[in-house]
Steps between C-alpha positions, in 0.01 A plus 500: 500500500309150468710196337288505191597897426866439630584185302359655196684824492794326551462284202405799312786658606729213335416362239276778276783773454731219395249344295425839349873570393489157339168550328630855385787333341317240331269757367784721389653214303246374288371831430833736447503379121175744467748822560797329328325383185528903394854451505499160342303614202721717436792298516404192412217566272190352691125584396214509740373162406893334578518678879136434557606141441813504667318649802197213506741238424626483845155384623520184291875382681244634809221255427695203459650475856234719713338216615805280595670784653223546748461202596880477611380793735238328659667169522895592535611800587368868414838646618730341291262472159483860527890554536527261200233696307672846591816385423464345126265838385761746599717328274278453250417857539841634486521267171276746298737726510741329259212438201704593198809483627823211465360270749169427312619541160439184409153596501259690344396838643123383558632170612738652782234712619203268434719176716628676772098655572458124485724422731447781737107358548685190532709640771242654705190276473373445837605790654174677524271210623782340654429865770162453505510177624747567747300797617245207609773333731548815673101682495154440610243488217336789651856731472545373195386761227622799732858309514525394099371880415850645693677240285340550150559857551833397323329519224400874449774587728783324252370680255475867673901405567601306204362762215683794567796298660524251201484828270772718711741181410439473169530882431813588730734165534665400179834361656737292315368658165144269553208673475270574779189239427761248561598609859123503588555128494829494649433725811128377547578099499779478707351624846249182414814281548609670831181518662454108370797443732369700802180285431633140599593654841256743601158299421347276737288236345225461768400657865626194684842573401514887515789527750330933518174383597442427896416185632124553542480735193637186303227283689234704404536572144556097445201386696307748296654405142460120652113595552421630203683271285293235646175671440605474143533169507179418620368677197672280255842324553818623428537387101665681234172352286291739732646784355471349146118401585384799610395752306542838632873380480444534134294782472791709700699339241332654272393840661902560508568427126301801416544704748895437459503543139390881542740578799792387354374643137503790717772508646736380235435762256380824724868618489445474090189680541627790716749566243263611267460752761841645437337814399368539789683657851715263708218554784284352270702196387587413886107516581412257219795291590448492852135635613344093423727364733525728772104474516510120445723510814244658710205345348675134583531567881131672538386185340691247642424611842108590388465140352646356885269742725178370288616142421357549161706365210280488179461885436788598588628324235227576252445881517851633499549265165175616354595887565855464360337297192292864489796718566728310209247549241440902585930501476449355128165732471661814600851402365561794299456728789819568775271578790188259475768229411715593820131488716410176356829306543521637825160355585606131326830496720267592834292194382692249362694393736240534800329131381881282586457487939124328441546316220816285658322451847279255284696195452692484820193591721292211365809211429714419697962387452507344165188540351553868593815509406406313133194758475730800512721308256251480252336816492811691549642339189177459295443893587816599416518383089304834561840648498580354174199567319467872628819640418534280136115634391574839600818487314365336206199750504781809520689369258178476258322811610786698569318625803426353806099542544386197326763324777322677758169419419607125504614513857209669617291211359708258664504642855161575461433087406699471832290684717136394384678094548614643918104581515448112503719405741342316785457754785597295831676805613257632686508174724754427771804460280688151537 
C-alpha cells in the first residue's frame, strides 16, 4: 500500500467515526424538540407557530458566535473548542427537560423554552464549521468531498436513530412521575457531556502531533497540507477580508439560507406530519418517518465520492437541490394521498441531502487558514437563520392553515431558490484542485 493510500485510511480510520458520533449528537439535540413538542403541546399548551419558533430560535444564539467559534478552531485549538462546545449543549440539552417545572418558574412557559433554545445555539455555535475546518488540517482538497460526505451522513443518519429512539422514550419512560417528552431531553443530552470529556483527550489537533500516525506518514500528509496551503496563498494572501471580498463566499452564504430553511422546515415538523398518518399502519408511519433519511444516507456517500472521482463541484450542488425543490412541491401536490406522498418524500430525502459534500469543498479548496476558516463562519451562520425562518413559517403557516401544504410549498420554493443560486457558482472544480 503506497503512503498516500496508507496515511489516508488511517486518518479515516480516526477521526470520521468519532466525528460522526459527535455530529449525531449534535444533530439529535437541536432537533429532538421536533418528537417532543407532541408531548409538550399537550402538556404545556404549545401551538405550531410557538415550537416552530422555539425550534428556529436556536439558530439565532447559533449565528451570533459561528463565526468566532471557528476561528478559535483554526487559530487555537479544534480539540478543546469542541470539548467546550460538547460539554455546555449537553447541559443545555438536559435543561429542556425541566420547562415548566420549579427550577424555571420564575419564568414564563414560552420564555423557559424560547431562552434555553437561545442558549443551546449559544452553546453549540461553532461546532459544525469548527469540523469542517479541521477536516482541512487533516485532508487533501482532492479527498475532501468523499471525507465531509462520511461525516454529514450524521445528518440523515441522526435522524434514522433519533426518530424512533426519541419517540420509544417519550412513550415508555415516565420515571419519577415526569412524563416521557421530558426524558427525551434528559437521556439524549447527557451522552453530549460524556463524549465532550472523551473529546479533550482523544482528538489530535494536527498530523504533526498525531502520536498514531508513523513518522513518514506524518511527513507526508504535512508536506502536502504545507503545499497546498501555499498554492493558496499565491492566489490571494491569507486575509479574513478575502473571504469577505469575494463573492462566491457570499453567494454560498446565500445558497445555504434557502436551502437550510427547507431542510430544517423539513425536518422539524415531518414527525407532526406523519402523525396525521395515524390512520394509517405502523409500516407506513416508520416508512414516512424513516424512508428520507435512510435514502439521504446513501445518496450523500454516492455523491460525495461521485463529486471527488470527477472533481466537479458546481452540479453537484445544483441538481440534487433543484430535484428536491421538485420532489417537495409534488409532497404538497399529492399531499392528500398516503402512497404518492410516501414516493415523493422519499425522493426529497434521496436528494436533499446529496448537495452538503460539494457545496463545503468550496470555501476551503479555494482559501486558505483564516480566511477559510472566516468563510465557513459566515456562510455556516448566515445559512443557518434558515433554521429559524423554516421551522417559525411552517409553524406560523400550520397554525393559520391548519394544514401543512401551504408550509410545504414554501420550502420547496426556497430550496428550489437554493439550487438555481449553486448553478452560478464558479466552476474551478474541474481544474487541479488547490
Amino acid at each position: 500500500m503506497d503512503i498516500a493510500t496508507r496515511t489516508r485510511a488511517k486518518i479515516t480510520k480516526r477521526l470520521i467515526p468519532f466525528l460522526l458520533v459527535l455530529f449525531l449528537l449534535a444533530f439529535l439535540d437541536r432537533t429532538n424538540v421536533s418528537i417532543a413538542a407532541l408531548g409538550m403541546k399537550k402538556d404545556l399548551g404549545f401551538t405550531e407557530a410557538i415550537i416552530g419558533t422555539g425550534a428556529g430560535i436556536f439558530f439565532l444564539g447559533y449565528f451570533l458566535l459561528e463565526i468566532p467559534g471557528t476561528l478559535i478552531v483554526e487559530r487555537w485549538s479544534a480539540r478543546k473548542w469542541i470539548a467546550r462546545i460538547m460539554v455546555s449543549w449537553g447541559i443545555i440539552a438536559t435543561l429542556m427537560g425541566f420547562i415548566g417545572l420549579p427550577l424555571f418558574e420564575a419564568f414564563g412557559l414560552k420564555e423557559q423554552f424560547y431562552g434555553l433554545r437561545f442558549i443551546l445555539g449559544l452553546a453549540e455555535a461553532g461546532f459544525f464549521p469548527g469540523v469542517i475546518v479541521y477536516l482541512s488540517h487533516w485532508f487533501r482538497a482532492e479527498d475532501r468531498a468523499k471525507t465531509k460526505s462520511l461525516f454529514l451522513i450524521g445528518i440523515p443518519l441522526a435522524t434514522i436513530i433519533s426518530t424512533p429512539l426519541s419517540q420509544f422514550i417519550m412513550h415508555s419512560v415516565d420515571w419519577m412521575g415526569l412524563a416521557g417528552w421530558r426524558w427525551v431531553f434528559f437521556l439524549e443530552g447527557i451522552p453530549s457531556v460524556i463524549m465532550g470529556v472523551v473529546t479533550w483527550y482523544y482528538l489530535t489537533d494536527r498530523p504533526e502531533q498525531a502520536t498514531w500516525l508513523d513518522d513518514d506518514e506524518k511527513a507526508w500528509i504535512t508536506t502536502e497540507l504545507a503545499n497546498e496551503k501555499s498554492a493558496k496563498m499565491s492566489l490571494g494572501g491569507d486575509q479574513i477580508k478575502a473571504g469577505l471580498r469575494n463573492p462566491q463566499v457570499w453567494l454560498l452564504a446565500l445558497i445555504y439560507l434557502f436551502a437550510v430553511t427547507g431542510m430544517y422546515g423539513f425536518t422539524f415538523f415531518l414527525p407532526a406530519i406523519v402523525d396525521k398518518f395515524k390512520g394509517t399502519s405502523v409500516v407506513v408511519q416508520t416508512l414516512i418517518s424513516t424512508a428520507p433519511y435512510v435514502l439521504g444516507f446513501g445518496g450523500m456517500l454516492w455523491a460525495g465520492a461521485h463529486s471527488d472521482r470527477t472533481r466537479e463541484r458546481r452540479w453537484h450542488t445544483a441538481v440534487p437541490l433543484l430535484l428536491a425543490s421538485g420532489a417537495m412541491g409534488l409532497a404538497a401536490l399529492f399531499a392528500s394521498s398516503t402512497v404518492l406522498a410516501t414516493v415523493f418524500m422519499c425522493l426529497l430525502g434521496l436528494t436533499l441531502y446529496s448537495y452538503l459534500p460539494a457545496f463545503w469543498t468550496h470555501p476551503t479548496s479555494t482559501l486558505t487558514a483564516s480566511s477559510a476558516a472566516f468563510a465557513v463562519g459566515l456562510i455556516n451562520s448566515v445559512g443557518n437563520l434558515g433554521g429559524f425562518f423554516g421551522p417559525k413559517i411552517v409553524g406560523e403557516l400550520k397554525t393559520r392553515s391548519g394544514s401543512f401544504e401551504s408550509g410545504l410549498w414554501f420550502l420547496a420554493g426556497c430550496i428550489f431558490i437554493a439550487g438555481v443560486l449553486a448553478t452560478l457558482l464558479s466552476q474551478g472544480s474541474r481544474q487541479r484542485q488547490v
